[in-house]
Backbone atoms as SQL, in Angstrom:
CREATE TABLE atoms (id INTEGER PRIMARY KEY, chain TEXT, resi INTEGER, resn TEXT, atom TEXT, x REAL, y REAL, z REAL);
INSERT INTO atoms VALUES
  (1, 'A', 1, 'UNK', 'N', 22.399, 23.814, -10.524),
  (2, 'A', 1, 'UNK', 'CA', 21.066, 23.539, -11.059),
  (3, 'A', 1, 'UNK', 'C', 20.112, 24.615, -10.553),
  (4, 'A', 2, 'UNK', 'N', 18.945, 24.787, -11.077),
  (5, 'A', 2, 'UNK', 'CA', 17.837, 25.696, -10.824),
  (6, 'A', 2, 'UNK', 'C', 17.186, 25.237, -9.676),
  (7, 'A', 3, 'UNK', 'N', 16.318, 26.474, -9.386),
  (8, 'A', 3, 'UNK', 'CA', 15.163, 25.676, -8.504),
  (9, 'A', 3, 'UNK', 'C', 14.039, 24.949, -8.609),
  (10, 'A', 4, 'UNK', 'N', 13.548, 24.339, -7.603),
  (11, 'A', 4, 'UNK', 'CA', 12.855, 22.804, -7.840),
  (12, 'A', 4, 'UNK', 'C', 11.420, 23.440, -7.973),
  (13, 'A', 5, 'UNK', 'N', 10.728, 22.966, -8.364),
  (14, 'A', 5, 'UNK', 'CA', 9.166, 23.274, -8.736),
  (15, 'A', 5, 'UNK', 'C', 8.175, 21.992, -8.387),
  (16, 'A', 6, 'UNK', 'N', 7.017, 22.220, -8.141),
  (17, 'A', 6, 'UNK', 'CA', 6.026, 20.848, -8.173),
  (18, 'A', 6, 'UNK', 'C', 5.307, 21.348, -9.188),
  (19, 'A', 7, 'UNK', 'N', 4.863, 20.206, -10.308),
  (20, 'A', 7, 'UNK', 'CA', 3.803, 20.891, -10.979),
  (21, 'A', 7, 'UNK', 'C', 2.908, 19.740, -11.221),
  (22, 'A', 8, 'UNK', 'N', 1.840, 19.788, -11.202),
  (23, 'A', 8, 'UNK', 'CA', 0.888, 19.152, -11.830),
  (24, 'A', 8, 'UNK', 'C', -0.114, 19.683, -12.624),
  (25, 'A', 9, 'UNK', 'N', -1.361, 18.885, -13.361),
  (26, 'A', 9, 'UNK', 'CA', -2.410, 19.072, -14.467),
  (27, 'A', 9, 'UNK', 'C', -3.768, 17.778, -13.890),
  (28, 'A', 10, 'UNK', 'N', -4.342, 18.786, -14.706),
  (29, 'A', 10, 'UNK', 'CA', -5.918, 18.210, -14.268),
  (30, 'A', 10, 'UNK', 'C', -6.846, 18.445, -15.339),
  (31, 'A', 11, 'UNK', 'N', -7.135, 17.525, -16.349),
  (32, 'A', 11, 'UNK', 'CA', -8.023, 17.806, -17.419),
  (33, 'A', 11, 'UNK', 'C', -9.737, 17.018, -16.936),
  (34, 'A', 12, 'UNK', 'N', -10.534, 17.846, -16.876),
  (35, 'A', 12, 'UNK', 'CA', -11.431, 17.361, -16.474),
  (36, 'A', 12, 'UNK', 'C', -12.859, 17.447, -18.093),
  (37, 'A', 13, 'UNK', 'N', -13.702, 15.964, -18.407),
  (38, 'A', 13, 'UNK', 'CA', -14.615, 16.496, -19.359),
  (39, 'A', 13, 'UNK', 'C', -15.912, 16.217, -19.115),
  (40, 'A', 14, 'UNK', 'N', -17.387, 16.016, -19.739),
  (41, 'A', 14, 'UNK', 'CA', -18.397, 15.996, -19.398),
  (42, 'A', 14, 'UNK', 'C', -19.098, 15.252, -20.996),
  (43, 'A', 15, 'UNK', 'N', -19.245, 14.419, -21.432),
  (44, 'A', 15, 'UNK', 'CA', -19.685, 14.131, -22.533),
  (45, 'A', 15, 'UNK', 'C', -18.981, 14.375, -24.007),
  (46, 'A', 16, 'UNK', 'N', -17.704, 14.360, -23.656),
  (47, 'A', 16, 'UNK', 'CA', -16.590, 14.751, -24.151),
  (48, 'A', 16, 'UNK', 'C', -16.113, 16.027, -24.780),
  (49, 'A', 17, 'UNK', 'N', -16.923, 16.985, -23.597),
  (50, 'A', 17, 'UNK', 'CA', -16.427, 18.376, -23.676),
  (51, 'A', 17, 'UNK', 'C', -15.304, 18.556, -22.829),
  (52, 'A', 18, 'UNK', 'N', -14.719, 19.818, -22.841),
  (53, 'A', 18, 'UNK', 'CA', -13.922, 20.269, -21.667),
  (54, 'A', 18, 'UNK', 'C', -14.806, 20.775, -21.065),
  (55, 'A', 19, 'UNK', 'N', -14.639, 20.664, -19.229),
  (56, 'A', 19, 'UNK', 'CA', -15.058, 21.224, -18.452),
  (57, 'A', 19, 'UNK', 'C', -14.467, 22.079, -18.039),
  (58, 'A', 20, 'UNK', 'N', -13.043, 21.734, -17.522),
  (59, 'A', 20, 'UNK', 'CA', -11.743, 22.183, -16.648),
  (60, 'A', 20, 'UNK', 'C', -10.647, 21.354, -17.115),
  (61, 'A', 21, 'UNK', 'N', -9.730, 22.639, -16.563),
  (62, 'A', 21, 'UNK', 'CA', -8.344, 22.273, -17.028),
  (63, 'A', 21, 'UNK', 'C', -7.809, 23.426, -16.290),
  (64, 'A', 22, 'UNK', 'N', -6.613, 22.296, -15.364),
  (65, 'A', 22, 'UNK', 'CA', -5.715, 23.240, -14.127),
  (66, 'A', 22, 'UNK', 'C', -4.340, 22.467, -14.444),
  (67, 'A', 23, 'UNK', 'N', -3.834, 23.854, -14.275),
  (68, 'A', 23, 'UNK', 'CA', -1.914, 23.311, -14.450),
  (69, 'A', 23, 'UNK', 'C', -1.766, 24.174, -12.673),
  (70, 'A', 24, 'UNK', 'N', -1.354, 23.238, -12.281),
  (71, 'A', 24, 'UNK', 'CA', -0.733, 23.658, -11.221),
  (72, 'A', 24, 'UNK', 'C', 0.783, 24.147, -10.766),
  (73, 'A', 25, 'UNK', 'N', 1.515, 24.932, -10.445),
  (74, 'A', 25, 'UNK', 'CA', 2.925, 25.205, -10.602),
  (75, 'A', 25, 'UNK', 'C', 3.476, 26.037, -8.944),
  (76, 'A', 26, 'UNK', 'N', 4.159, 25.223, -8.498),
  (77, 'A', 26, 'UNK', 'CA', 4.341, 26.434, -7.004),
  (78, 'A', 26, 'UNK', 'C', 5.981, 25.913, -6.885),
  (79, 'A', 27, 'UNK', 'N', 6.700, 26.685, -6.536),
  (80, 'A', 27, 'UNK', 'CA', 8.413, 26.501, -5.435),
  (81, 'A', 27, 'UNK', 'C', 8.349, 25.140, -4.717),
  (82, 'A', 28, 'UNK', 'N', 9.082, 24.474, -5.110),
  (83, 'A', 28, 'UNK', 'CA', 8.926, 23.510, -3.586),
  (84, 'A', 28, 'UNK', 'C', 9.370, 24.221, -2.772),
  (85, 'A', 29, 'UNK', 'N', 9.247, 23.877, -1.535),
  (86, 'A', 29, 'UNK', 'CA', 9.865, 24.898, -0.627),
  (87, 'A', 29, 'UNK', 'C', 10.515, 24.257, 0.226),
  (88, 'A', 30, 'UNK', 'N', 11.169, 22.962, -0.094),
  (89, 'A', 30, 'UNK', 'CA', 12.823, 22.421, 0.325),
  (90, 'A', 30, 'UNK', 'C', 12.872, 21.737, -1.016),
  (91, 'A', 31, 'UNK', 'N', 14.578, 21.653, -1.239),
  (92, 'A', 31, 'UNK', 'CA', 15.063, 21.195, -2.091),
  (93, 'A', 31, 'UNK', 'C', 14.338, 19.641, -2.318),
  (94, 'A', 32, 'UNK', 'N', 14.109, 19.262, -3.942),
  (95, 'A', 32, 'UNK', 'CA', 13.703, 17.978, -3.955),
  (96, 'A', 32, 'UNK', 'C', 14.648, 16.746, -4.083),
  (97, 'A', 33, 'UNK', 'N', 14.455, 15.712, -3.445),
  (98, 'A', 33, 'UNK', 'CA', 15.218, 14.648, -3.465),
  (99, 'A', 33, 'UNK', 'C', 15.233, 13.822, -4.920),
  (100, 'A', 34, 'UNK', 'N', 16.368, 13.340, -5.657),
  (101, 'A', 34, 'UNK', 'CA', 15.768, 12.562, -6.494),
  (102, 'A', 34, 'UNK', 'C', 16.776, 12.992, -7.700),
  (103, 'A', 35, 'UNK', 'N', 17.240, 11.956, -8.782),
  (104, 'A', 35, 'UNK', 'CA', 18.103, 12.026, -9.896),
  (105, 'A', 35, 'UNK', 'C', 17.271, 12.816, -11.236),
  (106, 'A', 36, 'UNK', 'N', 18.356, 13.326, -11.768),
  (107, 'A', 36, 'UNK', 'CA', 17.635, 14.367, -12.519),
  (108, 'A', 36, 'UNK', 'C', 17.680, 13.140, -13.440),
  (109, 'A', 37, 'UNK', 'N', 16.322, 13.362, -14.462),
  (110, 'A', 37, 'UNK', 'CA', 16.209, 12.180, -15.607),
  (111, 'A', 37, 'UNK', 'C', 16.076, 12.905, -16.779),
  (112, 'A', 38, 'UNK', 'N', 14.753, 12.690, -17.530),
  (113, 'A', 38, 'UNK', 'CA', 14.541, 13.326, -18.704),
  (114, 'A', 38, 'UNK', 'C', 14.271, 14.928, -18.653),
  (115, 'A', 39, 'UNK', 'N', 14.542, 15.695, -19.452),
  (116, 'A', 39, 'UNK', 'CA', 14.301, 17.286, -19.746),
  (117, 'A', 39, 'UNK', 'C', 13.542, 17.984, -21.116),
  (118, 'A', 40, 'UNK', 'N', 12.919, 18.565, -20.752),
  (119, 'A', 40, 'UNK', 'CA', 12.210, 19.568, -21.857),
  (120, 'A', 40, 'UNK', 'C', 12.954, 21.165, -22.103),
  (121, 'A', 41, 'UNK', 'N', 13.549, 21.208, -23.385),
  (122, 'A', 41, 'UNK', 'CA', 13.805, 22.960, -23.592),
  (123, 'A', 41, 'UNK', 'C', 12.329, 23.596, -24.155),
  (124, 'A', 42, 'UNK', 'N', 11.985, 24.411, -23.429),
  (125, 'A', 42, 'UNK', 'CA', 11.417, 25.306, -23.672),
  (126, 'A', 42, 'UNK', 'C', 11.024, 26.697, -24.290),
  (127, 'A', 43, 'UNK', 'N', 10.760, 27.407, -25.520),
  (128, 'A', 43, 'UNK', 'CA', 11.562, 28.612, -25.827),
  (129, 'A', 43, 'UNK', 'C', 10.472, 29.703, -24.944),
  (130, 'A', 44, 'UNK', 'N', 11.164, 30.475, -24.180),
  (131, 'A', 44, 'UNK', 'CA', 10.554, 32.155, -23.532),
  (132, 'A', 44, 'UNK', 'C', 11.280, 33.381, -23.737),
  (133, 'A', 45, 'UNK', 'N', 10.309, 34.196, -23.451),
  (134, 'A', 45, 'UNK', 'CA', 11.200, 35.303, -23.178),
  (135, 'A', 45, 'UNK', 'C', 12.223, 35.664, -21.645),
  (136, 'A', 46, 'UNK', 'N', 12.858, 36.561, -21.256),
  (137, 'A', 46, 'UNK', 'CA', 13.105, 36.702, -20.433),
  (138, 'A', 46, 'UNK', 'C', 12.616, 37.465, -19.545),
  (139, 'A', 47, 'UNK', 'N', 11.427, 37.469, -19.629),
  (140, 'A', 47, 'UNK', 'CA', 10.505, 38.375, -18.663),
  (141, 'A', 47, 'UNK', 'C', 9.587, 37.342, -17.911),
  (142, 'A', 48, 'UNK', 'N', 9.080, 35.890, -19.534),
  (143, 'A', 48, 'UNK', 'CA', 8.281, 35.458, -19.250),
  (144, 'A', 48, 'UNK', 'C', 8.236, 34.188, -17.902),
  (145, 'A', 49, 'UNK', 'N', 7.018, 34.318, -16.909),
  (146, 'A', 49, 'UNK', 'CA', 7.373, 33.560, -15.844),
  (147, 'A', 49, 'UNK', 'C', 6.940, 31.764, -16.104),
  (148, 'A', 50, 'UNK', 'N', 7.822, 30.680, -15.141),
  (149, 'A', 50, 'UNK', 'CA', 7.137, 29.355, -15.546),
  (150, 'A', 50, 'UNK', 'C', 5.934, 29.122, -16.189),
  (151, 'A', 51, 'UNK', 'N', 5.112, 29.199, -15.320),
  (152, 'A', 51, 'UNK', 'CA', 3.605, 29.165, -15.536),
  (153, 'A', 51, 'UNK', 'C', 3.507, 29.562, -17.596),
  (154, 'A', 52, 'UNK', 'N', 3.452, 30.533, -17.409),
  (155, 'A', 52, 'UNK', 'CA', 3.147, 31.296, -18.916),
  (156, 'A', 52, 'UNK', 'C', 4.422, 30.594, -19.925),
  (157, 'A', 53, 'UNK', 'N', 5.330, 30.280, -19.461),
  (158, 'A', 53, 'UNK', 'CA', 6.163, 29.495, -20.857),
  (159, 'A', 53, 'UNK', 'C', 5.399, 27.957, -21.179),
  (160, 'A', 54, 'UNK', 'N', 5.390, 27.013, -19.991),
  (161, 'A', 54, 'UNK', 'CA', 4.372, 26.166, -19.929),
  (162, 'A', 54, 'UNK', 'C', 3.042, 26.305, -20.897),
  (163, 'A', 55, 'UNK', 'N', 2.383, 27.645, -20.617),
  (164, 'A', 55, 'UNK', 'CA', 0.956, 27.577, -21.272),
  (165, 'A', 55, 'UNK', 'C', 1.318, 28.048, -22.605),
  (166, 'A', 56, 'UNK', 'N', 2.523, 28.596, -22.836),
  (167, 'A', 56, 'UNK', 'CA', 2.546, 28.844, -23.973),
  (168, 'A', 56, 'UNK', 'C', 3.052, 27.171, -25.285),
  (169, 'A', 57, 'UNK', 'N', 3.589, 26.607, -24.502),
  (170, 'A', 57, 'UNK', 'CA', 4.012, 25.115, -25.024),
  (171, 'A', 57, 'UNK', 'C', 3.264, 24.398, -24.425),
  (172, 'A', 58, 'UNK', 'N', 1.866, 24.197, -24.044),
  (173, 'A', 58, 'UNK', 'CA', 1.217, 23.407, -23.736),
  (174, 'A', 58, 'UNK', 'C', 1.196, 21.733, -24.149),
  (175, 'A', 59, 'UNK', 'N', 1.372, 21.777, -25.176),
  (176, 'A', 59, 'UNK', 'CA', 1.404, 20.508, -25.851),
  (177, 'A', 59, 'UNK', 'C', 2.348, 19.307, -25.814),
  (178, 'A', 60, 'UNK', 'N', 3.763, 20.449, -25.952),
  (179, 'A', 60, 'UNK', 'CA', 5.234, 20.249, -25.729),
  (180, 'A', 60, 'UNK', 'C', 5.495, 19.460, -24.244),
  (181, 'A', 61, 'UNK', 'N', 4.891, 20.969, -23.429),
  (182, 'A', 61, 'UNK', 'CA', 5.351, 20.319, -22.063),
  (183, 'A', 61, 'UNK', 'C', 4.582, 18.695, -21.661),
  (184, 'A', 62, 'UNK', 'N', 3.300, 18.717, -21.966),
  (185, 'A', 62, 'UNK', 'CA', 2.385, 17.589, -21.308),
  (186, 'A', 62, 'UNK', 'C', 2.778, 16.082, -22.162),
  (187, 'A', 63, 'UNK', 'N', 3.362, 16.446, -23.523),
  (188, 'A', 63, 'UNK', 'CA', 3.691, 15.416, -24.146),
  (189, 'A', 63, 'UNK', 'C', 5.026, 14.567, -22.969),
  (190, 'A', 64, 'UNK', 'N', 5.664, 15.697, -22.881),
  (191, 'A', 64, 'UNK', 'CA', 7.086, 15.348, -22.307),
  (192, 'A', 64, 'UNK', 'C', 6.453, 15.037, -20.597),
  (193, 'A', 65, 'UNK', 'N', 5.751, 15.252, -19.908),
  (194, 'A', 65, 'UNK', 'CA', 5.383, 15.007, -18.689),
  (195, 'A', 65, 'UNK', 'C', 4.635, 13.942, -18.423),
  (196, 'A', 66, 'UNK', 'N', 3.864, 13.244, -19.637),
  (197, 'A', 66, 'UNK', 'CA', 2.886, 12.438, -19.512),
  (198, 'A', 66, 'UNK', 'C', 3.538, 11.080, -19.802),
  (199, 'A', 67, 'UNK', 'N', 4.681, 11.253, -20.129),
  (200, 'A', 67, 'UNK', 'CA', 5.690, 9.788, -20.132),
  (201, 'A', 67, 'UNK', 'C', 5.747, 9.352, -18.671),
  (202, 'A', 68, 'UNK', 'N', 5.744, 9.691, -17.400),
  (203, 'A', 68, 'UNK', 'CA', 5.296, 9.512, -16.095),
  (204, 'A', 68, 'UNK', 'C', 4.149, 8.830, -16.051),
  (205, 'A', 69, 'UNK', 'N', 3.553, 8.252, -14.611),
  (206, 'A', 69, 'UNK', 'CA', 2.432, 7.386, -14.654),
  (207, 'A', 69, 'UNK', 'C', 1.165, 9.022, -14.351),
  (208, 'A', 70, 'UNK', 'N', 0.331, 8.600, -15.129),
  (209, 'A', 70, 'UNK', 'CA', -1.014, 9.343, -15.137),
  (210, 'A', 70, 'UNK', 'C', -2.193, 8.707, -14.834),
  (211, 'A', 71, 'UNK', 'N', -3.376, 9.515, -13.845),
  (212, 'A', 71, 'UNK', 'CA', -4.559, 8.735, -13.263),
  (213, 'A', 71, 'UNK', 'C', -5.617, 8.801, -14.642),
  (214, 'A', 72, 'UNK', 'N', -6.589, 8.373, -14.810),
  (215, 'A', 72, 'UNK', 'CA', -7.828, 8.603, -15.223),
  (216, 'A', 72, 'UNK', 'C', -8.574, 7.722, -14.848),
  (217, 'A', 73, 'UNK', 'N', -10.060, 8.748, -14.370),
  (218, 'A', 73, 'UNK', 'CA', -10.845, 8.276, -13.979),
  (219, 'A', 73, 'UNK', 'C', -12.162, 8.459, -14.913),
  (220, 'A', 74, 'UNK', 'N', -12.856, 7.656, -14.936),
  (221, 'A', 74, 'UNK', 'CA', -13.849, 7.481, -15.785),
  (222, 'A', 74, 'UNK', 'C', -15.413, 6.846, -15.227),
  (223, 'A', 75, 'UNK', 'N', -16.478, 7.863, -15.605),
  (224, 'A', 75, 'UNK', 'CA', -18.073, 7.535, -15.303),
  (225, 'A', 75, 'UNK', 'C', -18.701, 7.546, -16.159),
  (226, 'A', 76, 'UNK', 'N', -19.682, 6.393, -16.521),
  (227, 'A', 76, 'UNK', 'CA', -20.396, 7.078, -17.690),
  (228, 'A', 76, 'UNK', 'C', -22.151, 6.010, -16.994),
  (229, 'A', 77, 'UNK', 'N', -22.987, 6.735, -17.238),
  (230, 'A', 77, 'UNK', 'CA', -24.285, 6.151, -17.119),
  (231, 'A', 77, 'UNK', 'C', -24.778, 6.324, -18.086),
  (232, 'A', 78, 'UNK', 'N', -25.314, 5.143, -18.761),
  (233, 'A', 78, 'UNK', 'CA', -26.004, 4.666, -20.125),
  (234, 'A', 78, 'UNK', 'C', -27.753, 4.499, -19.746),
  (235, 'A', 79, 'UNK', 'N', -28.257, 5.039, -20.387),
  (236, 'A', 79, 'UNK', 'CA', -29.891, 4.420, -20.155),
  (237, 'A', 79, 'UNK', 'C', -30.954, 4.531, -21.284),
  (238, 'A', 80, 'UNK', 'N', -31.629, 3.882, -21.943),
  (239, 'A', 80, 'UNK', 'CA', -32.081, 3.956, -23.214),
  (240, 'A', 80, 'UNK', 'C', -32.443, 5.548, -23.599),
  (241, 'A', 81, 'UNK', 'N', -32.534, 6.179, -22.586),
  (242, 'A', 81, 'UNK', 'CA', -33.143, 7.720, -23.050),
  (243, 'A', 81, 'UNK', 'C', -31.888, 8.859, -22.980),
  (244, 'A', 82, 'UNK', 'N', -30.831, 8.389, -22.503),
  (245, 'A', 82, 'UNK', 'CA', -29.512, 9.650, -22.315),
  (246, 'A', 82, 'UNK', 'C', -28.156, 8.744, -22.269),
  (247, 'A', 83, 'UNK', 'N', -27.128, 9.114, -22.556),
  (248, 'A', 83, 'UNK', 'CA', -25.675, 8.797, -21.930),
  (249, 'A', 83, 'UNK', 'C', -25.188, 9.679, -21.303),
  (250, 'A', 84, 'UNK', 'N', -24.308, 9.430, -20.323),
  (251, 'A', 84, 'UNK', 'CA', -23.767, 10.791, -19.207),
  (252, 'A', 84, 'UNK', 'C', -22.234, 10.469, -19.350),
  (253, 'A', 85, 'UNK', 'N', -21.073, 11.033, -19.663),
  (254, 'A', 85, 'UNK', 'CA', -19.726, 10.558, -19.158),
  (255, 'A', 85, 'UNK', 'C', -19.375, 11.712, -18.803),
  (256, 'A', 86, 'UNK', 'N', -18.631, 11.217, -17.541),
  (257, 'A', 86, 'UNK', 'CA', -17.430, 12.654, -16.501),
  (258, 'A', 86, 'UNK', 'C', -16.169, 11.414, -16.807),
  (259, 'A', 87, 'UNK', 'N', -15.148, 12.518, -17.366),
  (260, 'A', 87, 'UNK', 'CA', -14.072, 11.623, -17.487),
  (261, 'A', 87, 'UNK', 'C', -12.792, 12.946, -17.042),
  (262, 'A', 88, 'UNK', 'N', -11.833, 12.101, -16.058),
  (263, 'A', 88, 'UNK', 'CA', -10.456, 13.068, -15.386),
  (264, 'A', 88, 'UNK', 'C', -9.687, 12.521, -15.619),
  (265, 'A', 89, 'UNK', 'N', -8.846, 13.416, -16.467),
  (266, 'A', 89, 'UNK', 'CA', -7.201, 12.639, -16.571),
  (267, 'A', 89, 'UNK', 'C', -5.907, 13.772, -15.277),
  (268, 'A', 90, 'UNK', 'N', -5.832, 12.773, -14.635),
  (269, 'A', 90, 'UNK', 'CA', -4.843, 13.853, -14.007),
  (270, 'A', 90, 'UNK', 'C', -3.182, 13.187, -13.630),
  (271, 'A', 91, 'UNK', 'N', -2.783, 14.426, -13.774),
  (272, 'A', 91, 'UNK', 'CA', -1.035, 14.367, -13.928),
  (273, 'A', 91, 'UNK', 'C', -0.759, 14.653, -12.405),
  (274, 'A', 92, 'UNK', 'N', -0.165, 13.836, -11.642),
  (275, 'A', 92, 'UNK', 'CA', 0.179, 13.832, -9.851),
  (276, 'A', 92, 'UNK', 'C', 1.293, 15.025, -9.965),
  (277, 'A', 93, 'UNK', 'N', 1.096, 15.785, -8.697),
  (278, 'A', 93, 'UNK', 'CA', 2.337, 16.594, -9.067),
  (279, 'A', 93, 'UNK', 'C', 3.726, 15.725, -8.840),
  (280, 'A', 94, 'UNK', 'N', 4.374, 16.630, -9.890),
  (281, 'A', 94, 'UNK', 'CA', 6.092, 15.955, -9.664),
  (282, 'A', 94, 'UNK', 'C', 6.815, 17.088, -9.755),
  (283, 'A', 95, 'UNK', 'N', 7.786, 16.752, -8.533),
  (284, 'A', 95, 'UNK', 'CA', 9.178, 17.887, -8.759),
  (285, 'A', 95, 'UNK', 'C', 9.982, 17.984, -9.746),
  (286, 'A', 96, 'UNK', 'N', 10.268, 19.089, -10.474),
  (287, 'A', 96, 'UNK', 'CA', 10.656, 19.365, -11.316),
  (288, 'A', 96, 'UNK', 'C', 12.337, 20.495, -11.153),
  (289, 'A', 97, 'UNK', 'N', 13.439, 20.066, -12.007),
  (290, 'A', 97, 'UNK', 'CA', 14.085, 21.187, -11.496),
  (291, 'A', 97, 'UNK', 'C', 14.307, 22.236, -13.085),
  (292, 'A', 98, 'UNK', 'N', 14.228, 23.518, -12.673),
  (293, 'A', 98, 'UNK', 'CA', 13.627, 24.518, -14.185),
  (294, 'A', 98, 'UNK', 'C', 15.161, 25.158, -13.790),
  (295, 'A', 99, 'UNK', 'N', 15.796, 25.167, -14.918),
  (296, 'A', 99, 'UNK', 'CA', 16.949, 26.623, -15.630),
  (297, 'A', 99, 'UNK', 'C', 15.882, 27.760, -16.217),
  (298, 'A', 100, 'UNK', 'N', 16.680, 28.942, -15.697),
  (299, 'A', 100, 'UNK', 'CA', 15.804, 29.615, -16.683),
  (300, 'A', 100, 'UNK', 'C', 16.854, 29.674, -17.471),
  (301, 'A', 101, 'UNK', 'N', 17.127, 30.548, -18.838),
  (302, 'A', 101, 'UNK', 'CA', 17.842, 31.341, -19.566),
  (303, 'A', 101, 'UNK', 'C', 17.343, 32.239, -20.201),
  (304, 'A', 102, 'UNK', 'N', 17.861, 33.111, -20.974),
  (305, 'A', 102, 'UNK', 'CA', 17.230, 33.938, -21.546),
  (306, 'A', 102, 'UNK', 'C', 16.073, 34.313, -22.190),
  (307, 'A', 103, 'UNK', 'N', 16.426, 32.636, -23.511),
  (308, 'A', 103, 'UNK', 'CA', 15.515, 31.888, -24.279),
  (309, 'A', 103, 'UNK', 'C', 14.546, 31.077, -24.459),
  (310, 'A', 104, 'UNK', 'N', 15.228, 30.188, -23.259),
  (311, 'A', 104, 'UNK', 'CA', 14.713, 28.859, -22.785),
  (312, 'A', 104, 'UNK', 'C', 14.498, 28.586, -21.468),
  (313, 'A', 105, 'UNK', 'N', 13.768, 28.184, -21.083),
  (314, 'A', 105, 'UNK', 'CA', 13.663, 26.974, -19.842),
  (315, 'A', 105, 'UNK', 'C', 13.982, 25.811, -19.783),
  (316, 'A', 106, 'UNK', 'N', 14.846, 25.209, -19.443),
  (317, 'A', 106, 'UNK', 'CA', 15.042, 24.026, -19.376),
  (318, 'A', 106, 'UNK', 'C', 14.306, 23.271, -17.810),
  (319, 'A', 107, 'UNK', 'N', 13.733, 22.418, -18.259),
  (320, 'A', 107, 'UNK', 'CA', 12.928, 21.508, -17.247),
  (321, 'A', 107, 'UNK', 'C', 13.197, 20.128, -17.136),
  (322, 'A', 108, 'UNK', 'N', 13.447, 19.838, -15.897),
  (323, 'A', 108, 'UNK', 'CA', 14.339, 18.297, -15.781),
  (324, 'A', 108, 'UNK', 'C', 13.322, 17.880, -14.536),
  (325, 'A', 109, 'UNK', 'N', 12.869, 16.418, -14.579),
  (326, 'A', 109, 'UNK', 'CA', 12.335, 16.032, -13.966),
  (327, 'A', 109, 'UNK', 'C', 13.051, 15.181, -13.425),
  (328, 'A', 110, 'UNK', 'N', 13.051, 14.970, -12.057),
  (329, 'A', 110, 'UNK', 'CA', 13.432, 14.470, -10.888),
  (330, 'A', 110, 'UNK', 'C', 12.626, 13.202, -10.099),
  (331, 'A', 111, 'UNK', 'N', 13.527, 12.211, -10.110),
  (332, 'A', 111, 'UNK', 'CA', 12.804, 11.033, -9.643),
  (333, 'A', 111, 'UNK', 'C', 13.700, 10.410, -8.645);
């Protein structure tokens, strides 16, 4: 198998704009404990690194990651003259174990 990764996401909005938005991605740096479960193929090049295959399937990957439990937090102050909402959806990091190949990445999440 490949090596293990942590990754997480952080969508942050403001009146239902985007504010921010962080994908987080680093090595674990000991092997992760835990049965490999569901997987995402990914298509890259072979140059291209995690991070950038991810942003390039943005949609793909978070669809397939967000089957996991996800936080959101939510504010909103109402007052006859304004509404305010800050709303965060965030993805906890989880270890992940990534193949590369040529083409693809394969990404298996570990529980």
């Amino acid at each position: 198998m490949g090596d293990d990764y942590l990754i997480g996401y952080r969508l942050t909005t403001n009146n239902a704009t985007l504010q921010n938005e962080t994908l987080s991605i680093s090595k674990a740096m000991v092997p992760c404990k835990g049965n490999l479960t569901s997987f995402v193929r990914l298509q890259r090049t072979s140059d291209e690194s995690l991070k950038t295959t991810i942003q390039n399937h943005e949609e793909e990957f978070l669809s397939f990651a967000m089957q996991q439990p996800i936080q959101l937090k939510s504010n909103s102050l109402i007052s006859p003259l304004f509404q305010n909402s800050h709303d965060t959806l965030t993805l906890p990091a989880q270890c992940y174990a990534v193949d590369f190949n040529e083409d693809f990445a394969t990404i298996t999440l570990l529980q």
